[in-house]
N, C-alpha and C positions, 0 to 999 in steps of 0.2 A: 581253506576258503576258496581258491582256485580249484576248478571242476579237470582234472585230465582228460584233455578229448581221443577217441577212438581216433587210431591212424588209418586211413583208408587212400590204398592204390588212386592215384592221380595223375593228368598227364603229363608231357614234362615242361609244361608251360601253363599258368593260371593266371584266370583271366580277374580282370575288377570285380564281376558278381562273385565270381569264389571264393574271393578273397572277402569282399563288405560278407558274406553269407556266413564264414566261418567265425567271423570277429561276435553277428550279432547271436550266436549257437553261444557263444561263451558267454556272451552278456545274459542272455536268458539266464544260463545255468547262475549265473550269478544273484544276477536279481531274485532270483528263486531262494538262494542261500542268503541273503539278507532280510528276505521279508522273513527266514524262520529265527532269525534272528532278536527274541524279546524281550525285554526288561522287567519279567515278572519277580516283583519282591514286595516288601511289607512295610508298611510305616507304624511310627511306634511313637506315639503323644504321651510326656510327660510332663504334666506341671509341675510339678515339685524340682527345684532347682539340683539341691541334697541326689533325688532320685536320679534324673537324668547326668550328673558327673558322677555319682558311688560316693555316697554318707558313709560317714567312720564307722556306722552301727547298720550294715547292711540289711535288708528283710530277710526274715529266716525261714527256710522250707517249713510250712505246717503239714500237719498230720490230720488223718481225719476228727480228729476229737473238736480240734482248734477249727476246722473250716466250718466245725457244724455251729460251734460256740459261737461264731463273727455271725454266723447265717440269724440268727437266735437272735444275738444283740440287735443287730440289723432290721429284724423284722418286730422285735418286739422289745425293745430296750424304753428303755422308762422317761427318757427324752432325746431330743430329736439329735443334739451333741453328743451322746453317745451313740445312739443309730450309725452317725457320721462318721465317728471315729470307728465301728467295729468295721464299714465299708472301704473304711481307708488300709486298714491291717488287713484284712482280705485285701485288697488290690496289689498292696504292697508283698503277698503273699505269692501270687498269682502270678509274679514274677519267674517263678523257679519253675520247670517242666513238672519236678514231681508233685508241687502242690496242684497244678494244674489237669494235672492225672487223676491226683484224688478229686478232686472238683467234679469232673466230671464223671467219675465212679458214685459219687456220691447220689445217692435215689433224693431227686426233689430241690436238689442243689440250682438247679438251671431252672427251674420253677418259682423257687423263691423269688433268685437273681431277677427275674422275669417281672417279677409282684414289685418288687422294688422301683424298679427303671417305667415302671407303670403306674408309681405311687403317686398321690398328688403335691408331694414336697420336695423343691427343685432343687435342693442339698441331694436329698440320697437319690433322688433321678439322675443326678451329675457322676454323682460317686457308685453308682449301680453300673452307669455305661462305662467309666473308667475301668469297672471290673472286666465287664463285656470288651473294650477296646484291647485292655491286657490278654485278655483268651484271646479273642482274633490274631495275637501277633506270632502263637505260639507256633512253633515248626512239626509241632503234632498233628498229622491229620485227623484225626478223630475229637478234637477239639472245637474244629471249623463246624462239623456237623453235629457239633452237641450245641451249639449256639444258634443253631435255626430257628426255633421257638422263638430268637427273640430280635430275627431279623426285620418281621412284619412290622415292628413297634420302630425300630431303626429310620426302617423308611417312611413313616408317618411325621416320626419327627420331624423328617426335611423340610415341612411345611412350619415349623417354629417360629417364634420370633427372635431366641436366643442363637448370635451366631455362632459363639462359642459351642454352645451344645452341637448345631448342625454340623461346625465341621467338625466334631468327636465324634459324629455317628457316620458320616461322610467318609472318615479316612477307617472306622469299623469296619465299613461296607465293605470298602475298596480290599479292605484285606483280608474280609470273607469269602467277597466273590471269588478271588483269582486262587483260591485255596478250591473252592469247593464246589461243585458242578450242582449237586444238590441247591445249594442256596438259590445259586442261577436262577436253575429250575421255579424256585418257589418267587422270584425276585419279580422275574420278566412281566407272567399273567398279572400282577400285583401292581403295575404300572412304574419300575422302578426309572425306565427310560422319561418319561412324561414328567414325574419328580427330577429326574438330574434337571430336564429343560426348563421347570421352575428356579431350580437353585441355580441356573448359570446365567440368571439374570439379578442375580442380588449383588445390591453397591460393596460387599464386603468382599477385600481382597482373599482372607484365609477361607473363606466358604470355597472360594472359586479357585484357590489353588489346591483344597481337599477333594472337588468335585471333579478338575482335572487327575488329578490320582487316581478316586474313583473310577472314571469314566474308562481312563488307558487302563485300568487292569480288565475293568468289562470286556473293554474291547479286544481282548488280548487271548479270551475265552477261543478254544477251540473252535467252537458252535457262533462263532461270530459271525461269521459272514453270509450265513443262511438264518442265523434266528434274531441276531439282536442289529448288526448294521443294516439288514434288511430284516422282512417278515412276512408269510404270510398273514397278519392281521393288519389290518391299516391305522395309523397312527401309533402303533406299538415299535415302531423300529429306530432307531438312529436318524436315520434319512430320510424319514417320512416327519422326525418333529424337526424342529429349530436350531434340536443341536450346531448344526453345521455353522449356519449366518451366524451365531453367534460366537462359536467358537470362532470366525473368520474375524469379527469383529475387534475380540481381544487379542489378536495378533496383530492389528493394526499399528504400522510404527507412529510413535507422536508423545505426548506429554504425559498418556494415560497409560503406554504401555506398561503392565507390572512382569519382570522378568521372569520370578517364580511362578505367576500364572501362565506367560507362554511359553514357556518352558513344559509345563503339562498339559496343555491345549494342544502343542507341536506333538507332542508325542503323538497324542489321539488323532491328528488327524493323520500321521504315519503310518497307522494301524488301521485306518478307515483305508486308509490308499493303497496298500498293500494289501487291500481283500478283494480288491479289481473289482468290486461290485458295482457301481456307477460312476466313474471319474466322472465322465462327463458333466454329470452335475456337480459336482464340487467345483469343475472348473465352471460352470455356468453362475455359479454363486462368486465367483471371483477370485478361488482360491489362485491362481496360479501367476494373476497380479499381483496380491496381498502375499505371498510368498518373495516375490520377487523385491516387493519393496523392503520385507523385514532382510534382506540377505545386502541391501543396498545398507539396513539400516545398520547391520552388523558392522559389516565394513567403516562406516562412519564413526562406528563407536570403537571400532582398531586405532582409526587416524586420531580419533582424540585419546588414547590410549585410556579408555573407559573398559578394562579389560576383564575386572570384576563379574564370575557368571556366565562371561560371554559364550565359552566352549560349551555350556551346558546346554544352551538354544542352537547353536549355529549345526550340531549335529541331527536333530530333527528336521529343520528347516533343509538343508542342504540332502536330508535323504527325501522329505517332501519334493522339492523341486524334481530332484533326480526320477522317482517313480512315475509323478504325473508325467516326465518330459518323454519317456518311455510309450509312454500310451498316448501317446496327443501326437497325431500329423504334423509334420514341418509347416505347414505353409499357417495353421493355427498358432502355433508356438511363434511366428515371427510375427503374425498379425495383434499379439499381443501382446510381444514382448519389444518389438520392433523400435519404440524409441527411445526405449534405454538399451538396446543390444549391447554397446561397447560397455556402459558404464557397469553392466550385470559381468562382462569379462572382465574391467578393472577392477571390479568389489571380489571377484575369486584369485585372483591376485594378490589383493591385499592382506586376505584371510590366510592365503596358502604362507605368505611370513611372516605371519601371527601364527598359523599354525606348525609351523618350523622351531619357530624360538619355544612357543609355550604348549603345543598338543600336537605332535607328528604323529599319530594314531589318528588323528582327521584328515590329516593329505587324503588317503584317498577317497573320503567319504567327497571333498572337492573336487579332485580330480572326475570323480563318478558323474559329476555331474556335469562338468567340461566338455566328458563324453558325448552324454545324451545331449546339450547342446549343439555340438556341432557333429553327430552324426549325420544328420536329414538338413543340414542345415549350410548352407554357401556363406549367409550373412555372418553368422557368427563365426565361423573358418578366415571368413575376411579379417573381420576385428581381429584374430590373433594375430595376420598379420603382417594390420595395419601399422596395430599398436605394439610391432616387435616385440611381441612375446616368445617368438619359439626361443629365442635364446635362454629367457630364465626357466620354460618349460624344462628346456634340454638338462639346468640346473639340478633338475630334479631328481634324475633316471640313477645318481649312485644311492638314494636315500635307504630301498629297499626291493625286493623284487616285485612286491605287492604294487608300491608306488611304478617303477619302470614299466609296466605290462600295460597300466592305464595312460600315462604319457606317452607310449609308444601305437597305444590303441587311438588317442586322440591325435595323434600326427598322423596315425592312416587315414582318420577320420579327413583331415585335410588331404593326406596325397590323393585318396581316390576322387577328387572334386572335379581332378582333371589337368591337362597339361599348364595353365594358367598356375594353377595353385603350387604347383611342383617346380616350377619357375621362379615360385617366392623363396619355396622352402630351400633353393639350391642356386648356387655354391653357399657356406659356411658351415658352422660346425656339427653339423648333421654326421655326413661322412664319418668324421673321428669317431662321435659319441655312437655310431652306429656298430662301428670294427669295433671298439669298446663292451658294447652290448654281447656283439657273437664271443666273446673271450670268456664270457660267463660261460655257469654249468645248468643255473636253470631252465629248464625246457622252455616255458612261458614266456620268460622274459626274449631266449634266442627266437623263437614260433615267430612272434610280435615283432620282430627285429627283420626276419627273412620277409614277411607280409610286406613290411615298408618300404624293403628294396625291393621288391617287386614289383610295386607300384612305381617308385622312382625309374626303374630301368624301363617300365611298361610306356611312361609319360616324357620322362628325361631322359634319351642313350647316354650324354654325357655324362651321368652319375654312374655307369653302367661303365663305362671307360675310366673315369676315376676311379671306378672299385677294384677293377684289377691293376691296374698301376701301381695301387695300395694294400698288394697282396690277399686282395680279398679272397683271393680261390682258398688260400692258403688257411684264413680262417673257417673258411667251409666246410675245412677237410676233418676238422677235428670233431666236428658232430657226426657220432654216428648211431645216436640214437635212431631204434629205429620208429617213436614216433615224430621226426623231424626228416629223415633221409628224403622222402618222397619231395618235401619241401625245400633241401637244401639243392638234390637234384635239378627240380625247377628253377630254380635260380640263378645255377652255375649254366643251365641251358641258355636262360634269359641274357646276360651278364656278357655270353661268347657271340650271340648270333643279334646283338644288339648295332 
């Protein structure tokens, strides 16, 4: 996940800009490796109870004789419970890769299926797209694109009254598009963007958490960020309809929040943010308030130990924040974050020992944002502190090396503020956890360590004289990688003539 940087000849002394310069070179590389970072996978709706845990009498792979027999019954069976029934043994068939092989070998089989899901009787229209949902989930490619035929009827239905149906055709979609480029293709001209923004206005909560599924796998499409979050055609895009206000809407913290729906709203707007294609307006829509409160609201729902779910939102929301805080000017980000500053650093606080106890694979997804907080930023550098956090920051650097490089990255982000800030940060346990740091063998985490005292020796000589009192040369000597030498040198120059 960490980017090795090229070692390059340097003088024996560096200054503040070389040092904020090389920090935000890693951060790029980073941000870069987290946007490619996706969560493409499939959803798989069962009603049958028996189905969904595994009946004692499981369905059994057919053969082509049996898929034509079901197709037969299906289309021409002598009442409409049996119609029903042969569509239910196809589906339950349909299960297996190899029946689903045959299915789609079959000349007329997806034609049929087609006439079916297009009939006028809302039985076997139900049980025609159950078949259609079950292909969509299959991990066969050629699957995806024998189901095109009957993607056009998919998206029509979004317009229903039935919500159950929508979201059966809903989480279909979702798990055709992110399979199949082709579908895309046929989806986009067809107005499938302009239907989501109908359907993310329906009072039904499963619509709208099928429609979130839907939408993050769309947006997850290669071709995102030139064809579908934006577009040359006007009103065909992402950010040209409502999606956005709306999605902004259902992230609102308060009584009507529904988890599962922000939870796939957060995603999608992760994947809008990560295609750099206009922050600007999402933050103009209000995203980066309405972000802010849901990370306040998290945190509230830590203190009442409402803990149910919570990691599942708090990782979207905390990489949202993170990506807009990247691309947004300091002086905007304080202009609108400005009167709850401290309370957004005590609500990452609170998370980071929630996510200690119950999900240490988010530390740094928090920490990342800490970062982009108080890079460009005095005020928030202040709030740490005011509110004596660098102590439990410091708490954090044995966790892992991943976690250490980002808390050592955001205490440079304080030392380079200036000689004030370096006054806060010193005397206490900096020092030790510092000689602790260089003891390690990882590059990153020692890189991060030499940067900090650099600034401390650059701002504060007195840390510069503690450090050799406290045989810092001594730990210097043991690095001799040589992409750290140029750096360790710098230091031991710094450190003597301080």
């Amino acid at each position: 996940m960490w980017s090795q940087r090229q070692s390059r000849l340097r003088p024996p002394t560096c200054g503040v800009e070389e040092l904020r310069l090389r920090r935000r070179e890693r951060e790029a590389a980073l941000r870069k490796a987290r946007r490619e970072q996706h969560l493409v996978s499939k959803r798989l709706l069962r009603e049958d109870a028996q189905e969904e845990a595994g009946s004692a009498n499981p369905a059994q792979v057919l053969g082509e004789a049996e898929v034509k027999q079901f197709l037969s019954l299906a289309q021409r069976g002598t009442d409409e419970k049996e119609r029903e029934k042969a569509l239910v043994s196809l589906r339950q068939g349909l299960q297996h890769p190899e029946t689903q092989q045959t299915f789609i070998r079959l000349e007329g089989s997806m034609r049929t299926l087609v006439g079916l899901l297009t009939s006028n009787r809302a039985l076997l229209q139900l049980e025609a797209a159950r078949c259609l949902h079950e292909l969509s989930h299959s991990e066969i490619s050629a699957v995806a694109e024998a189901c095109l035929p009957a993607t056009s009827y998919l998206l029509t239905y979004l317009s229903g009254h039935s919500s159950e149906f929508i979201e059966l055709c809903l989480y279909t979609l979702g798990n055709l598009i992110v399979e199949s480029e082709a579908v895309r293709r046929q989806l986009l001209p067809q107005g499938i963007v302009l239907a989501f923004a109908t359907c993310i206005q329906s009072p039904h909560m499963a619509v709208l958490e099928a429609l979130g599924y839907a939408l993050s796998q769309l947006l997850q499409a290669k071709e995102a960020p030139e064809k579908i979050i934006v577009s040359a055609s006007a009103g065909s895009s992402v950010l040209d309809s409502t999606l956005p206000q709306h999605m902004l809407r259902l992230l609102q913290p308060g009584p009507k929040l529904n988890p599962g729906v922000a939870v796939e709203f957060a995603w999608c707007l992760h994947y809008i943010i990560c295609s750099q294609v206009n922050n600007a307006l999402l933050i103009t829509h209000g995203a980066l308030s309405t972000l802010e409160l849901l990370l306040l609201e998290l945190a509230g729902a830590v203190q009442r130990m409402e803990y149910e779910g919570l990691e599942l939102l708090a990782c979207p929301v905390l990489r949202c924040l993170s990506n807009l805080l990247a691309e947004v000017p300091a002086e905007a980000v304080e202009c609108q974050m400005q009167p709850r500053d401290e309370r957004v650093i005590v609500a990452l606080f609170i998370l980071f020992q929630f996510f200690l106890q119950k999900q240490p694979s988010l530390l740094p997804e928090g920490l990342w944002l800490l970062n982009n907080l108080t890079a460009n930023s005095p005020t928030f550098c202040t709030s740490l502190l005011s509110l004596d956090l660098i102590e439990p920051l410091l708490k954090l650097l044995p966790l892992s090396n991943a976690v250490s490089v980002l808390v050592l990255t955001v205490l440079c982000n304080i030392a380079e503020k200036g000689p004030a800030y370096c006054q806060r940060l010193w005397p206490g346990p900096l020092l030790p956890c510092l000689l602790d740091t260089l003891a390690l063998s990882d590059t990153e985490v020692v890189g991060q360590s030499l940067e900090l005292l650099q600034l401390l020796f650059l701002y504060k000589p007195e840390a510069a004289q503690a450090f050799l009192q406290q045989s810092g040369l001594q730990a210097l000597e043991k690095h001799q990688e040589v992409q750290l030498q140029d750096r360790v040198h710098a230091l031991r120059q710094t450190a003597l003539h301080r």
